[in-house]
N, C-alpha and C positions, 0 to 999 in steps of 0.2 A: 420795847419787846419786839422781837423778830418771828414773822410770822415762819412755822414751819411747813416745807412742801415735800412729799415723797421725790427720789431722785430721781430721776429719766426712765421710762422705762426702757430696758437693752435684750433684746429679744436672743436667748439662748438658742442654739438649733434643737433641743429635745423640745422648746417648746415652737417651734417652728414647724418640726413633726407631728407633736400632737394637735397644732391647728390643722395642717394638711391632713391627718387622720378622719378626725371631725366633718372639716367640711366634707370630704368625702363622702363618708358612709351619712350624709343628712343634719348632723348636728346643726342647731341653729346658732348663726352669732352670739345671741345672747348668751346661751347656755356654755359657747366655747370661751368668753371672755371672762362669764366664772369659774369658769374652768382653773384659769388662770391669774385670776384673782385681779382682774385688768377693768378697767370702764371699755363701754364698748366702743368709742371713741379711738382709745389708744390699740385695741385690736383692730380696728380697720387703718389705723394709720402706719401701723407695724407690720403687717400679715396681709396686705392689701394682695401680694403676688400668691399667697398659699390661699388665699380665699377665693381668689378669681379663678386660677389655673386649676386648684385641685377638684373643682366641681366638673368642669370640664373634661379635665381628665376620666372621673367616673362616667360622665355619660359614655364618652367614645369607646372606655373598655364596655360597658351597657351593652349600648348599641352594635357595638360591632359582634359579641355573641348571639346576642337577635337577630342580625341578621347574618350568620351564618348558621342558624338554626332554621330562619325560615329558607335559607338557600339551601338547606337540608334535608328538608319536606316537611318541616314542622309547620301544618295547615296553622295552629293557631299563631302561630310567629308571623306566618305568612299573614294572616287576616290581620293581625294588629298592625304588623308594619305598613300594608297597605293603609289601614283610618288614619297613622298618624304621617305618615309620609305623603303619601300618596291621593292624599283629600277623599279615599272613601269614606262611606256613610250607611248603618242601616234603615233603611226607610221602612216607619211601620204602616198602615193603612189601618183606621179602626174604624167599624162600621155604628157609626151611633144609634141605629134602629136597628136594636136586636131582634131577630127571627121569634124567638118566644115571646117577645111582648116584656119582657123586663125593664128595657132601656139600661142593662148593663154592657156598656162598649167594649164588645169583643174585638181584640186583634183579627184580620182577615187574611194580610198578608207581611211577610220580614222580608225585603230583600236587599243586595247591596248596588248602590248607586255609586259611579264611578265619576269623578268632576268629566266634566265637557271639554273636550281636547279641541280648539280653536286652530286654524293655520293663522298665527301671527306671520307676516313677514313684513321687515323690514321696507319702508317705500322711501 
């Protein structure tokens, strides 16, 4: 008796687009390889270029509206793009001896701290 195997799987381009779709807008491997009725093995061995690229892709279209929002004047654009680009940070101060005698730690102060710009030069 001969053991039976499914035939190779041959990746159609409509399902080449709906992984690219997927990965895009967040779908997880898992979820796009039942998508597809596929092990998730055979989706990364087939879809390895729509998996890698098309995430990518979303971020740069992402990002590059954000930051043409914050180069817009969009302050909150601007703040974000700075924490994640830019190594800001908001530092809180909490004062653990409360003025009323509670010992509930009130915030004192929020601000933002900017990393430490160093002259590296080459020697």
């Amino acid at each position: 008796m001969t053991k039976r195997t499914k035939p190779p799987h041959a990746p159609t381009d409509a399902q080449r687009q709906t992984v690219q779709l997927h990965t895009t807008v967040g779908t997880t491997q898992a979820v796009i390889s039942q998508l597809l009725g596929i092990d998730l093995k055979t989706l990364r061995k087939h879809y390895r270029e729509e998996l890698d690229v098309s995430k990518a892709k979303a971020n740069a279209t992402i990002g590059g509206a954000l930051f043409n929002k914050a180069k817009g004047g969009d302050t909150t654009a601007m703040i974000f793009w700075m924490k994640t680009q830019a190594g800001w940070r908001e530092k809180t101060d909490v004062n653990h001896v409360s003025e009323d005698g509670t010992m509930t730690p009130k915030p004192t102060k929020i601000e933002f701290v900017s990393p430490q710009v160093t002259d590296e030069s080459d020697d």
